[in-house]
Structure formats: structure tokens, C-alpha cells
C-alpha positions as CSV (number, residue, x, y, z in Angstrom):
1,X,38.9,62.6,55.1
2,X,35.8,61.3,53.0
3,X,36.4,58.9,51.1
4,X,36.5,60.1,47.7
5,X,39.6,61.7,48.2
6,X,41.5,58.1,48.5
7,X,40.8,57.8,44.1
8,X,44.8,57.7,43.8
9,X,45.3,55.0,46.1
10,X,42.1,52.9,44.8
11,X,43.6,53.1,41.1
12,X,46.5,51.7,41.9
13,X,45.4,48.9,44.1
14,X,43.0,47.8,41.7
15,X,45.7,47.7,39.3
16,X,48.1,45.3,41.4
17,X,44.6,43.5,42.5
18,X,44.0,42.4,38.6
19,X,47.5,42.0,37.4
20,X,47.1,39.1,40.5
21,X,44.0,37.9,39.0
22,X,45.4,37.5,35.7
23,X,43.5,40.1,34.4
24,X,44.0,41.9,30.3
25,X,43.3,45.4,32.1
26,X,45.8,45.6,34.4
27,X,46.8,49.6,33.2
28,X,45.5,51.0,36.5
29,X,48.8,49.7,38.5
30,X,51.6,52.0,39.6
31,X,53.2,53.7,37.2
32,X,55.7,52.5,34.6
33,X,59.3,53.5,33.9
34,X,58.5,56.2,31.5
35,X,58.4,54.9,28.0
36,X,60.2,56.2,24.7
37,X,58.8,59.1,23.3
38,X,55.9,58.5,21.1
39,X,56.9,58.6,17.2
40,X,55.9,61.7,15.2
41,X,52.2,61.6,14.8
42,X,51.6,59.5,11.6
43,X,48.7,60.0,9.2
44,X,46.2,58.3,6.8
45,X,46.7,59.3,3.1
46,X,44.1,62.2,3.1
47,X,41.4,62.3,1.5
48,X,39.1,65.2,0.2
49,X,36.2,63.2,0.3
50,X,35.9,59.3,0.5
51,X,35.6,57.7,-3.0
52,X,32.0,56.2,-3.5
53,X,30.3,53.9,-6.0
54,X,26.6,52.5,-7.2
55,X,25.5,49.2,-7.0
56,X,27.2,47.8,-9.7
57,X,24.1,45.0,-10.0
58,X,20.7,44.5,-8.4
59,X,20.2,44.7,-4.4
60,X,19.1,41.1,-5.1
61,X,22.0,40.3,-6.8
62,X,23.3,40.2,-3.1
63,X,21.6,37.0,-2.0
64,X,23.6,34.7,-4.0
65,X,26.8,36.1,-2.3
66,X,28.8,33.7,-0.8
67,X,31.8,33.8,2.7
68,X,32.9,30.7,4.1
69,X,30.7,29.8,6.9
70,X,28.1,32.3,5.9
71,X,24.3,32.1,4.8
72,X,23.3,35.1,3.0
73,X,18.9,35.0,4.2
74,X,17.7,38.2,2.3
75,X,18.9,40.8,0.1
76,X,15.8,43.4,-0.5
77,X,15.8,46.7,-1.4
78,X,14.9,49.3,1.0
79,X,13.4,52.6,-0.9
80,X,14.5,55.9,-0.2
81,X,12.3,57.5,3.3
82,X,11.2,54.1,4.6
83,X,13.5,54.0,7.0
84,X,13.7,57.5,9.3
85,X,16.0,58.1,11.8
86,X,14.5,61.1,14.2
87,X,12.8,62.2,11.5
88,X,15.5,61.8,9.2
89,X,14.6,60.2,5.7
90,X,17.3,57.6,4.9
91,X,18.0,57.4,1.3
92,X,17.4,54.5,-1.1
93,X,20.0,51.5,0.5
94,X,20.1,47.6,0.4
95,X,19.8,45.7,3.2
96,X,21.2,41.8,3.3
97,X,20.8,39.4,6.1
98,X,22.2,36.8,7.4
99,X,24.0,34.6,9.8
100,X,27.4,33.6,10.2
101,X,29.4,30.3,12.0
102,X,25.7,28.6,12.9
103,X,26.4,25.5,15.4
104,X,25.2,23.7,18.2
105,X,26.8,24.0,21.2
106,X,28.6,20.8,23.2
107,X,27.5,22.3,26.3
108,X,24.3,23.2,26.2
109,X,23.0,21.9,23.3
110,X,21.6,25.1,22.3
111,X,22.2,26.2,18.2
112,X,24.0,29.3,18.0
113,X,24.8,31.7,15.2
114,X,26.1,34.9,14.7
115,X,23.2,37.0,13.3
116,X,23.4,40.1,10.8
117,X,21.9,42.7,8.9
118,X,23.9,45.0,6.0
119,X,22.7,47.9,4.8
120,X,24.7,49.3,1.7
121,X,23.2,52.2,0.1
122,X,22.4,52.6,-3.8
123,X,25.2,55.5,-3.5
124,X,28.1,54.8,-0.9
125,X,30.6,57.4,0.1
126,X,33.1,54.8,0.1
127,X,33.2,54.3,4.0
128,X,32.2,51.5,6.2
129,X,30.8,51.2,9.8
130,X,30.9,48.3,12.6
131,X,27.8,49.2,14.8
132,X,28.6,47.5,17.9
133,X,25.1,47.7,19.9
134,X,24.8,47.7,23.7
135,X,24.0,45.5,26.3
136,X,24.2,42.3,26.3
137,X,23.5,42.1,22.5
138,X,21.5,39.1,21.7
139,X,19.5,40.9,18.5
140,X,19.9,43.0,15.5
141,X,19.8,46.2,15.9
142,X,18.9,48.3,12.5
143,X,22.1,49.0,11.1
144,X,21.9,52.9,10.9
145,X,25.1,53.7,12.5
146,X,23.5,55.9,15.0
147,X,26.4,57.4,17.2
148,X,24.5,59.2,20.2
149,X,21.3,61.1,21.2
150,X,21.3,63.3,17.7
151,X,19.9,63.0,14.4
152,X,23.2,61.9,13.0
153,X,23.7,58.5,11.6
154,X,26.0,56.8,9.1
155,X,23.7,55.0,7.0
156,X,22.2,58.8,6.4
157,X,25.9,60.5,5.4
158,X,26.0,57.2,3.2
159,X,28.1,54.9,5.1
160,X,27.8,50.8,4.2
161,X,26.9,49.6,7.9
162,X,26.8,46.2,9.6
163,X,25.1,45.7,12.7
164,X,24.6,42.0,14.5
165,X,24.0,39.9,17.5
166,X,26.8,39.3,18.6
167,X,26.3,35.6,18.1
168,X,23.5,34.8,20.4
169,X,19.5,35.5,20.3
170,X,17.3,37.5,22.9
171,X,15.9,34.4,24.2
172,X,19.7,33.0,24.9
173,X,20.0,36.2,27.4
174,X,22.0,35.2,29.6
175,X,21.9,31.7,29.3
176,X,24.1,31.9,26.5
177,X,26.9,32.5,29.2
178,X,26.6,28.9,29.5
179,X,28.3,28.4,26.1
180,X,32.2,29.5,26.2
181,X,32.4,29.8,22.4
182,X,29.4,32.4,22.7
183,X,31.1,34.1,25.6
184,X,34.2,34.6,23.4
185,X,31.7,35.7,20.5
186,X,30.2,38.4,22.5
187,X,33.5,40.0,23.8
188,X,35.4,40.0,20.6
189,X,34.7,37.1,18.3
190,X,31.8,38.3,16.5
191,X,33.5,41.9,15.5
192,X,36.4,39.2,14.5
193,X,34.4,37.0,12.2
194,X,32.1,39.4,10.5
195,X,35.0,42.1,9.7
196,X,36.1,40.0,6.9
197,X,32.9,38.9,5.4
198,X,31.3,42.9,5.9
199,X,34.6,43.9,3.7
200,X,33.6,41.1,1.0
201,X,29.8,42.2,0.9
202,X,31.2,45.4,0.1
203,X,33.6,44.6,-2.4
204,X,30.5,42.4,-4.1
205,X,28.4,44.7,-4.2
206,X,30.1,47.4,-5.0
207,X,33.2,46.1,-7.1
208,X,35.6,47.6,-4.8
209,X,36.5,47.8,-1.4
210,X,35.8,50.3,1.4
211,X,38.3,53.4,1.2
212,X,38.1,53.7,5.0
213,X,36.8,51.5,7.9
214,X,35.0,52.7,11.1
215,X,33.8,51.3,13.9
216,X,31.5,52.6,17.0
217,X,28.7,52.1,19.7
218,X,27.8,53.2,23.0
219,X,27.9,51.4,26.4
220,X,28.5,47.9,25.1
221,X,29.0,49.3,21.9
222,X,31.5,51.8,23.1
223,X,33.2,48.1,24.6
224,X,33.4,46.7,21.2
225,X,35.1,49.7,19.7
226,X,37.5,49.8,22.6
227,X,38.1,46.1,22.6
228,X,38.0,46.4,18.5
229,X,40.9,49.2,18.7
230,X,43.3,46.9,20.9
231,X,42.9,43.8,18.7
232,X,41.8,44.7,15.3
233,X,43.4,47.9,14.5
234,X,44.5,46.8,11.3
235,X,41.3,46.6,9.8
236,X,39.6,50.0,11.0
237,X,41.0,53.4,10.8
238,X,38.8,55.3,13.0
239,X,37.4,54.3,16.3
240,X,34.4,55.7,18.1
241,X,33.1,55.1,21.6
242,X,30.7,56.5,23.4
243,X,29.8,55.8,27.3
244,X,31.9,52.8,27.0
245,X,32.0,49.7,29.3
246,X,35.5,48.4,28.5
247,X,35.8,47.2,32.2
248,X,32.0,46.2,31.6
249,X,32.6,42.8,34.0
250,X,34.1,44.6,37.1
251,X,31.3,47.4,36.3
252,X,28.7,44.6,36.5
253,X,29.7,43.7,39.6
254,X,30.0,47.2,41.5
255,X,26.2,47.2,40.5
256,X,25.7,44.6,42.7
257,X,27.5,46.7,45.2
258,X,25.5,49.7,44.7
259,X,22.5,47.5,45.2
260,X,23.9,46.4,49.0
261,X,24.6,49.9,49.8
262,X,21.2,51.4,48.7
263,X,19.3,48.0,50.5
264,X,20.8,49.1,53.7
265,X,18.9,52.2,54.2
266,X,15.7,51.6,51.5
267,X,12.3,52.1,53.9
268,X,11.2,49.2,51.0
269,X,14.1,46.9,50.8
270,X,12.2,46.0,47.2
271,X,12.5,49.5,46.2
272,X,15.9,50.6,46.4
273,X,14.5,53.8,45.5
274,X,13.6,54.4,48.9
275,X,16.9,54.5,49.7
276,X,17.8,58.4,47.6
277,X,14.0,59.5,46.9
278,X,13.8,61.9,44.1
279,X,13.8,64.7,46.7
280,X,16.9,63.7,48.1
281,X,18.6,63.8,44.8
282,X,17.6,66.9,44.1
283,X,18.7,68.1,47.2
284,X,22.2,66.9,46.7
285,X,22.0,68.2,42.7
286,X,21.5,71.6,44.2
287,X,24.3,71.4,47.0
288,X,26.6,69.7,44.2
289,X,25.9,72.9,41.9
290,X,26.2,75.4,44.9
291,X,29.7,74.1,45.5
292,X,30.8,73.3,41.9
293,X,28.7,75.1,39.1
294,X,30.5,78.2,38.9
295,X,34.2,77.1,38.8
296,X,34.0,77.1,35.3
297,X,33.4,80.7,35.4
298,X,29.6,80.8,35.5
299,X,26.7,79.3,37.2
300,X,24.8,77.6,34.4
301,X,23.4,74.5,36.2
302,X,26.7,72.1,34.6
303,X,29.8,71.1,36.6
304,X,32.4,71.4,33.4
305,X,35.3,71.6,35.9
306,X,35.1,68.1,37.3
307,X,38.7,67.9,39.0
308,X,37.8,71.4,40.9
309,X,34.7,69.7,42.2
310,X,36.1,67.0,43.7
311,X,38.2,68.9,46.9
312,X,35.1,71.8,46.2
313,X,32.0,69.4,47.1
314,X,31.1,67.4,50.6
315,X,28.6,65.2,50.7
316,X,29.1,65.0,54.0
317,X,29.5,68.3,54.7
318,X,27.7,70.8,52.6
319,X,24.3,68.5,52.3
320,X,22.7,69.0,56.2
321,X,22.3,65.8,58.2
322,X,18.8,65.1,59.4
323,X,18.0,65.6,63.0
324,X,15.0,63.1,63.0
325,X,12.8,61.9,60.4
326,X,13.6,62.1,56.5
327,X,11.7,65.1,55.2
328,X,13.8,65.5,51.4
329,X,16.0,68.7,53.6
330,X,18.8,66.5,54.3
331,X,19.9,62.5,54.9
332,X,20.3,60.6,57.5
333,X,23.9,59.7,58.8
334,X,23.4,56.1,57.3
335,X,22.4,57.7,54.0
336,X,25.4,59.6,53.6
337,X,27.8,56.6,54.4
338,X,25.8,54.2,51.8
339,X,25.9,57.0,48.7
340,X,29.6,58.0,49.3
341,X,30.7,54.1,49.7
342,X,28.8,53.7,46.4
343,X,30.6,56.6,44.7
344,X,33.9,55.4,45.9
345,X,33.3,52.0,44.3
346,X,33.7,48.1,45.3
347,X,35.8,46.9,48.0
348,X,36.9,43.3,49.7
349,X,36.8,43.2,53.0
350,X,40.9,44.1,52.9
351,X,39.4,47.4,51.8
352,X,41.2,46.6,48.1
353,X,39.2,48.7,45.6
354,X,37.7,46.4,42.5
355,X,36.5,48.9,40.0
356,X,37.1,52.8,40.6
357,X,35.3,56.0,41.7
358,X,32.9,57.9,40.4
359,X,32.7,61.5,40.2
360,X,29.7,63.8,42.1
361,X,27.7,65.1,39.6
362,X,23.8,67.0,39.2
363,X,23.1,64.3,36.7
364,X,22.0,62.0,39.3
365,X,19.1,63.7,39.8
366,X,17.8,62.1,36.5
367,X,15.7,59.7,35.9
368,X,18.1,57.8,33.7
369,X,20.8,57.6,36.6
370,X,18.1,56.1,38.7
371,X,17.4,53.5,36.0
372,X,20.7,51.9,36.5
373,X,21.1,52.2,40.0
374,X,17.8,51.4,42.0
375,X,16.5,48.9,39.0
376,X,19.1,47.7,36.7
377,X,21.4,46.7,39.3
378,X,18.9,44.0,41.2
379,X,17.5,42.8,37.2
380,X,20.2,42.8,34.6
381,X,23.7,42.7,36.3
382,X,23.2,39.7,38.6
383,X,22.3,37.5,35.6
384,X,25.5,38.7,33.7
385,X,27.9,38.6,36.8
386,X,26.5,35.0,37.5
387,X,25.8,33.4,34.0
388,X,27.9,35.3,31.6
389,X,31.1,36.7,33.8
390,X,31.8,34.2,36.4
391,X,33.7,30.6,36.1
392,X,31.7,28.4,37.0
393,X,28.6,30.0,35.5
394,X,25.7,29.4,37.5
395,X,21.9,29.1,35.5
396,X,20.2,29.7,38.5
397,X,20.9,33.4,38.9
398,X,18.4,35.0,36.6
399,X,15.2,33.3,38.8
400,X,17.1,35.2,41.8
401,X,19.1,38.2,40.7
402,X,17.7,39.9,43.4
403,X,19.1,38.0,46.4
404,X,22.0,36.9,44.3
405,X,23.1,40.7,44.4
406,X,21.8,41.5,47.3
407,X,24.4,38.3,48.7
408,X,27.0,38.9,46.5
409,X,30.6,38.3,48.2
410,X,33.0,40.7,47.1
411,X,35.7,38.3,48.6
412,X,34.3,35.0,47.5
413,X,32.1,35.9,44.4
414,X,34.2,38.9,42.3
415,X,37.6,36.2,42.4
416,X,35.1,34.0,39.7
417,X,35.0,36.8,37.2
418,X,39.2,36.2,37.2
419,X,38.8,32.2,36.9
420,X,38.6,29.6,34.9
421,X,39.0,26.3,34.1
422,X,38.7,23.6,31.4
423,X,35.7,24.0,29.8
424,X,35.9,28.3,30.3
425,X,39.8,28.9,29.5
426,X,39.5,32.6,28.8
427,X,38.4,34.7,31.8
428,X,35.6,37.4,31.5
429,X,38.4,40.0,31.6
430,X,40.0,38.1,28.7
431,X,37.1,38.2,26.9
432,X,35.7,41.1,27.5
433,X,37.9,43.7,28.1
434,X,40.7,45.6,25.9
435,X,43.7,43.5,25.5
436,X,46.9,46.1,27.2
437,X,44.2,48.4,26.7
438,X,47.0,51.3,26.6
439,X,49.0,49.4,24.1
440,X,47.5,50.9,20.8
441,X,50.4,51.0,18.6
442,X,49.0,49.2,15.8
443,X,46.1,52.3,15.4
444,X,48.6,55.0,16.1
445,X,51.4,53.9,14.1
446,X,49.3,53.1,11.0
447,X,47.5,57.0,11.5
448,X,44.2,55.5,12.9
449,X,42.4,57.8,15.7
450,X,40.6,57.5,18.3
451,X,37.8,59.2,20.0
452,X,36.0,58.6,22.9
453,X,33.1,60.5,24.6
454,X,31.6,59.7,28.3
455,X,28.8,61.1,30.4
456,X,30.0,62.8,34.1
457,X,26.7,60.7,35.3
458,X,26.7,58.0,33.9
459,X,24.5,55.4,36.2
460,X,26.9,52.2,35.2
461,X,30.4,52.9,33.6
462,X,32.2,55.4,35.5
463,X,33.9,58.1,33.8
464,X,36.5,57.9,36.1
465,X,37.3,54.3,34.7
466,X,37.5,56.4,31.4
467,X,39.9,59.3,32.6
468,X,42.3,56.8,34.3
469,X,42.7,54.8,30.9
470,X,43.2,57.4,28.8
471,X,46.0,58.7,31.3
472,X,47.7,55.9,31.2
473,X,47.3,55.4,27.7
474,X,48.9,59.0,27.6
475,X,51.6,58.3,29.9
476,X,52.4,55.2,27.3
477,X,52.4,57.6,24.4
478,X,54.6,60.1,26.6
479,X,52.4,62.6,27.0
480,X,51.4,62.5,23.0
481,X,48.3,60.5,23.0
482,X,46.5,63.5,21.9
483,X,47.7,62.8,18.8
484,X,46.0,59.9,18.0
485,X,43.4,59.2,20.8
486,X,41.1,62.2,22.8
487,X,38.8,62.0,25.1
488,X,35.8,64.0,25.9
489,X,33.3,64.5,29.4
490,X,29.4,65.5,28.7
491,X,28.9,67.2,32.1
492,X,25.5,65.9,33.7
493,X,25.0,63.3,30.8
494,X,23.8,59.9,32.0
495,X,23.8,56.4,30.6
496,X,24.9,57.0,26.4
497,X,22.2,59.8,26.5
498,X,20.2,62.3,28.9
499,X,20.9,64.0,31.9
500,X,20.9,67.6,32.5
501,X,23.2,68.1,29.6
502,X,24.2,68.7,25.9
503,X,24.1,65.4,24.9
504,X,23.2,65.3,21.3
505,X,26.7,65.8,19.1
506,X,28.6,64.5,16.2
507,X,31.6,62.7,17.0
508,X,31.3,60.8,14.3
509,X,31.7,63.4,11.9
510,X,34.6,64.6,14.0
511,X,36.6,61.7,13.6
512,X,36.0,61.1,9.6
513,X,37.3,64.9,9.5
514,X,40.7,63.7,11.9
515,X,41.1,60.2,10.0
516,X,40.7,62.1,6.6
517,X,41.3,65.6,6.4
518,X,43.8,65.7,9.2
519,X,41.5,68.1,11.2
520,X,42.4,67.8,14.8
521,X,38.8,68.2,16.9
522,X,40.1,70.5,19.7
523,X,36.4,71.3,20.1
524,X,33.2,69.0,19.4
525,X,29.6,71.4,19.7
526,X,26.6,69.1,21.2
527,X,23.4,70.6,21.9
528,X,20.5,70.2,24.4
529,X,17.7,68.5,23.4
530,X,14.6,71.1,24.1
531,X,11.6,71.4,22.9
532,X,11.3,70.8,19.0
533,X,14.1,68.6,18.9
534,X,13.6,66.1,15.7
535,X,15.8,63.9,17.9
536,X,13.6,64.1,20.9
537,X,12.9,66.3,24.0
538,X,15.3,65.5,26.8
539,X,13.1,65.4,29.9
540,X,15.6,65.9,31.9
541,X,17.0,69.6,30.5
542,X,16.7,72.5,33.7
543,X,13.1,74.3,32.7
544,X,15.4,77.9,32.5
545,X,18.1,76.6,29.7
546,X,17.6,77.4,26.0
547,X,16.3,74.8,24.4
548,X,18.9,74.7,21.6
549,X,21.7,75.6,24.4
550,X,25.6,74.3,23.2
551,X,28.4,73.8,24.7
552,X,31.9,72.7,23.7
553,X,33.0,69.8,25.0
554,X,36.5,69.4,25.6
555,X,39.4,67.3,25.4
556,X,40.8,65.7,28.8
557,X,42.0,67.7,30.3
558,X,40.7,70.7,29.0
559,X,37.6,72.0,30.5
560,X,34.5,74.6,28.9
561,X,35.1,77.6,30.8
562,X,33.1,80.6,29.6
563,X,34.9,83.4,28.5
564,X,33.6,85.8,30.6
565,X,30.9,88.0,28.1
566,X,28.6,87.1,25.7
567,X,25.4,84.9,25.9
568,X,25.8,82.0,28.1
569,X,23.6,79.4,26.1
570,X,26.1,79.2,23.0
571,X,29.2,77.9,22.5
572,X,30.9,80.1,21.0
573,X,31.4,82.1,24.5
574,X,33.1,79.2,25.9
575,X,37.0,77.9,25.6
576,X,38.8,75.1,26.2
577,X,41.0,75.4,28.6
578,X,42.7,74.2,32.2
């Protein structure tokens, strides 16, 4: 039996593993004594349309506003179409910098502020937006809001947004994992410190407060929403995550992971992309949609019915095994055994899972799954595992993230990512991760809600770390997390983005319609990127799709199945269903 088909057991032994370890996202272990039906779904006073204002002074105004522990740097007035977002013109809008909680560290004597930018346009809809930006942070992203691959933005529908650094500068990455208070600033603190002051701005500048509060990202983003949803639900009413890396520590580490499994069969052992050639990926793609692409009713180069797949598919058996030499017609025994241990996911030497499966998908035929897998893993991951994750942090790593992941101990090493100790007293799961990440009673009972959207390939966070979380969370809800929370898979989508997919949609506009109109999205359209797309041509789309093809994608665990007529490339010939 390969092993993929073990994902059941691996769940729950990673749960028990990090309930051990004294980790916050221990939701994975064996299942509860079913809990007390979930109340009545409760809603938000609806509203027809959020209730906006003007400026009620100058944009410069601004720079004499004043927060506790806050310097206000700039307030300048940004004119209408300076700013445009994939060729979107962003109206006329203020934007106010600044920096929050500035100190010098104890430990490393580096000065440390959390940095900020504001943009609060001349006419506000009344709604606010936390952009929480991706990686490991460390600048200020432009504060547009953006929510994935489309032309959609909240600064454009006329959102106020504040973006920041999370409390740390570029050239602090990672060293700043040396500092605990920076640590705790980049897992939750910063959303913590500058939720307050963003809803004082706003109340300046406008003479009123924000009718409704949102906040969003992707990958790291998508963390800070989940993380933000757990601890802070009493301040936002909507959440939105995208790709999200709420498990973004144990991730980290299974990157390491893939890297060993990829070095042991690279022909370049500094080229893990030696190891699954661009031929040999497509050759799997194509046996991966031979097995799996029409169970959804048609053969339109997209695995919509993920679960089917995974009994359907073989690596081991339906991709031929090469007789001799590697020729891009099949992979070598080795092969096969390094690529399905990497799918299955992290293990001790016990065999104890330590992060989860992943799903077999066409998408990692792109170049964007790649990315993350033959380069990411051997020059970003090491130096957040080692400097940012682990207790005692160790400076060195950066200079050698190649050997350090390449000699990574899954028995010695992961156990640091649970520690700490005097100087560290929260854990990177602490941190990092959603407290009882199925315990969202605050944001259901008070009629918050919650989407989340996550690509079948993506190349870091595995969906199936996203599927298992929102079961339990459903199986804490009994059964009625639906009406509160939904989740969404973008077959073939990689990282936040790209992929053989529909990856450009507006869950954004999605939730504001749930949080404020009570409009419950069964359905949410995205489009492929093709050729003309203001937002930008996905290389990645299959040469014979339309280049404005849509699908609907579907609520877990609902899949797009095609209705059996009509023209393949819309989505309006395509249902949600089991």
C-alpha cells in the first residue's frame, strides 16, 4: 500500500506528537467527544452598503495625529491614478506613515520598530482592511489590499488599508529571530499593536470609526488572518485567507525534508532540480490527469475531485519505471520513493508524521511549484527554521542553509521548534500558529465569517493541512461550520497564484457580501489568466483552454463537476456538488 493512503493515521499522530510538544495546534489529534450543537447561525446588523465619509480635514492634517507609542513620519496626498493596480487606476487616497513601539533590543542590540503605511481614501466606503503580507515580512508592502492574482483590491472598492512590517526591516531577515520580542511581533503582535492605532487614524481622519473591519493576505498573510481570527476576533468581522501557512513553522521544516529527499537522487546535488526534470513532471502531470481529470465529469486538464484522485492515481503504478537510463518516459525506482515520501510529508525516525500530506496534483508541473521545492527549500526555510523557529536560535544558519537543510535531524532538530527557554518563553508554535485554531467562538458567535481559499499545488503549505483544519473546526461546530467559516480548493493553483488553474477571483467581495448582506457564497467564479489579462498572463495556463476560461470553485466538500452539456470553458455549466 503506497504511502499516501496512510493520511488518516499521519493526522492523528501528528496531533498526539504536538499536543506532547506543547504545541497551540494540537486540532489534528483523535477525535473529540462530539461537542454541543453549534448555536443558530448569528449575524452582523446588515447593511445595504457600508456608511462612508470624506476627509473631514487636509491629508496633512494627518501628520500631527497622535497613538501612544506611535510616530506619525508622513501624511501626503496621493492623487487619483498615481497608484495602479494591474492596470487599475486607484482613486484620489491619503497615505500616512509611520512606525510604532521603536526600541532597541537587550539581545541583540539591534533597534526595532514596527513599520507602517495607511492609505485612507478622500471617499471611504466606511470599511477597513489589515493587509497581512507574506513571507517573512520585514517591509511595507503598498497598502492596496490586494487579495489574489486579479485586479481586485480594497484600496480600489474604497477600503481604508494598513499594511506593515511586521515589526522588523528587510535587512533584520532572519536575524531578527534573534530578538524574542520581534519573534512575538511577527506571529501576532504587530496585527495586535497596530489594530488599535489603524481604528484611531480612521476615526481622525474621518471623524468616525470604521462600520466594518476586515482583515486578509496570502501565505504569510493568509497566517495572520488565521492567527488574527483565533485571537482578535473581536475587532474584525470578516476574515480572509488565502494559501495560508497557519502551521507555517512545521511547513518550514518539511521543506527541509523535501530538500533531503530530492538530494538523494539529484544528478547535481546543487540542483535539486535534477532530481524531477521538467520532463519528468510533465510526465507525471499527464498520468495524474489520465487517472484523475475526468472524475469530475469531463476531461478538462483540472483535477476538481481531489478525494476521488487519491485511491484513482499511482505514482507508483500508473507512471512506468525506467528500465535503464532516465530519458523523461518514466523514473527510476529511487525517484519514485523520494517524490512519494515528499508527498506523504516529514517523519522521525519512529515513522511519527510532523506536518501532513499533500495531495497529487498537475500543478506541479509549474514553474511556481518548482520554485518552492528545488530552490526555496535549500535558501529561505533553513534560515527561518534555524534563526526564527528554533530555541536556541542559531545566526550561523543563513551562511549555510544549504547543508543545514540538507542535515537537518528530524529527531534532534524539529523538537527545537517546540522549546524554549528563558530568554524565548513562547514557542514558534506559540507564536506563530492559531491559538485552538478550531476554537472560533468569538467570530461565530458575534456573526463574523470566515473564508479561506487554497491552491491543490501549492509548493509549501499543503492544502491537506487546510482540509484537516477546517474538519475539525466543523466537527467543533457540529457539522455547522459552514455557517460561519468555508473553505475553498483552486485545482492546479500553486503558491497564492499560478498553476494550471483559475486563479484570479474575488473572495473579497464574497465575504463583504456574507458579513453584510447575509449572502451565503455557495459558489465563488475565478478566471484564468490568458492572454490580455490586465492582471497578467499566467504562463502556466494549458495552450488549448480559453483564455478567459471560469470555473466555480467550491465549498469543502463540494466539488465543480460539470453538468454534463454546455460549453466547458464557463462556469455556468458546472455545479457544486459531492
Amino acid at each position: 500500500m503506497k504511502k499516501t493512503i496512510r493520511a488518516a493515521g499521519a493526522i492523528a499522530a501528528l496531533g498526539v506528537l504536538m499536543a506532547a510538544c506543547g504545541g497551540g495546534s494540537d486540532y489534528a489529534a483523535a477525535p473529540a467527544p462530539a461537542p454541543a450543537p453549534a448555536p443558530a447561525e448569528p449575524t452582523l446588523p446588515q447593511l445595504t452598503a457600508a456608511v462612508g465619509a470624506s476627509l473631514k480635514g487636509s491629508c496633512t492634517d494627518l501628520a500631527g495625529f497622535t497613538h501612544a507609542s506611535t510616530t506619525i513620519t508622513a501624511a501626503t496626498e496621493i492623487a487619483a491614478g498615481t497608484l495602479t493596480v494591474a492596470g487599475q487606476p486607484i482613486a484620489a487616497h491619503c497615505r500616512v506613515t509611520g512606525r510604532m513601539h521603536e526600541r532597541v533590543s537587550p539581545v541583540d542590540g539591534q533597534t526595532y520598530a514596527i513599520g507602517f503605511e495607511m492609505r485612507l481614501p478622500l471617499a471611504w466606503n466606511g470599511r477597513y482592511y489589515y493587509q497581512g503580507n507574506g513571507g517573512t515580512d520585514g517591509s511595507v508592502s503598498t497598502a492596496t489590499g490586494g487579495t489574489a492574482a486579479g485586479t481586485s483590491n480594497a484600496l480600489h472598492k474604497g477600503f481604508a488599508v494598513i499594511s506593515s512590517d511586521a515589526g522588523h526591516n528587510g535587512a533584520q531577515n532572519p536575524s531578527f529571530g534573534m530578538d524574542p520580542q520581534a519573534r512575538v511581533d511577527y506571529g501576532y503582535g504587530a496585527v495586535q499593536k497596530l489594530t488599535p492605532m489603524a481604528k484611531a487614524l480612521i476615526a481622525a481622519a474621518y471623524g468616525k470609526g470604521p462600520d466594518r473591519s476586515y482583515v486578509g493576505g496570502g501565505s504569510n498573510g493568509g497566517r495572520h488572518a488565521m492567527v488574527t481570527a483565533a485571537r482578535f476576533a473581536a475587532d474584525y468581522d470578516g476574515v480572509l485567507a488565502v494559501a495560508p501557512g497557519f502551521n507555517l513553522p512545521l511547513a518550514a521544516a518539511a521543506q527541509l525534508y523535501t530538500a533531503q529527499q530530492f538530494r538523494k537522487v539529484a544528478t547535481d546535488p546543487n540542483n535539486l532540480a535534477t532530481a524531477f526534470t521538467q520532463g519528468e513532471r510533465n510526465l507525471v502531470a499527464a498520468a495524474i490527469l489520465g487517472k484523475c481529470d475526468a472524475l469530475d465529469g469531463v476531461a478538462d486538464g483540472l483535477v476538481n475531485d481531489v478525494e476521488a484522485c487519491r485511491t484513482a492515481f499511482s505514482l507508483f503504478n500508473d507512471v512506468p519505471t525506467c528500465p535503464a537510463a532516465r530519458d523523461d518516459t518514466c523514473l527510476t525506482a529511487a525517484q519514485k520513493s523520494a517524490i512519494d515520501a515528499m508527498y506523504y510529508g516529514p517523519v522521525n525516525s519512529r515513522g511519527t508524521p510532523l506536518y501532513t500530506t499533500q495531495p497529487y496534483d498537475p500543478g506541479l508541473a509549474a514553474s511556481g511549484w518548482a520554485l518552492w521545492k528545488f530552490n526555496f527549500s535549500v535558501l529561505l526555510d533553513p534560515g527561518a527554521v534555524g534563526v526564527i523557529f528554533q530555541v536556541p536560535p542559531d545566526p550561523t544558519v543563513p551562511a549555510n542553509a544549504r547543508n543545514f537543510a540538507y542535515n537537518y535531524n528530524f529527531d534532534l532538530d524539529f523538537p527545537k521548534l517546540f522549546a524554549t527557554n528563558a530568554t524565548y518563553t513562547e514557542n514558534s508554535l506559540s507564536f506563530m500558529t492559531p491559538p485552538n485554531p478550531t476554537k472560533l467562538d468569538t467570530l461565530r458567535d458575534r456573526g463574523g465569517k470566515m473564508i479561506v481559499v487554497h491552491g491543490a499545488s501549492d509548493g509549501v503549505f499543503s492544502i491537506d493541512d487546510t482540509q484537516r483544519w477546517y474538519e475539525a473546526l466543523d466537527r467543533e461546530n457540529g457539522g455547522k461550520a459552514a455557517q460561519f467559516a468555508r473553505f475553498y480548493r483552486v485545482p492546479g493553483m500553486n503558491h497564492v497564484s499560478g498553476g494550471p488553474a483559475t486563479d484570479q477571483f474575488d473572495a473579497l467581495q464574497a465575504l463583504v457580501d456574507w458579513v453584510e448582506q447575509g449572502n451565503t457564497p455557495d459558489r465563488i467564479v475565478a478566471q484564468a489568466r490568458g492572454a490580455g489579462n490586465p492582471a497578467g498572463v499566467n504562463a502556466a495556463l494549458p495552450a488549448g483552454w480559453a483564455a478567459d476560461r471560469t470555473r466555480p470553485l467550491c465549498p469543502h466538500p463540494l466539488v465543480a463537476r460539470y453538468k454534463g452539456s454546455g460549453d466547458i470553458e464557463k462556469a455556468e455549466n458546472f455545479t457544486c456538488a459531492r
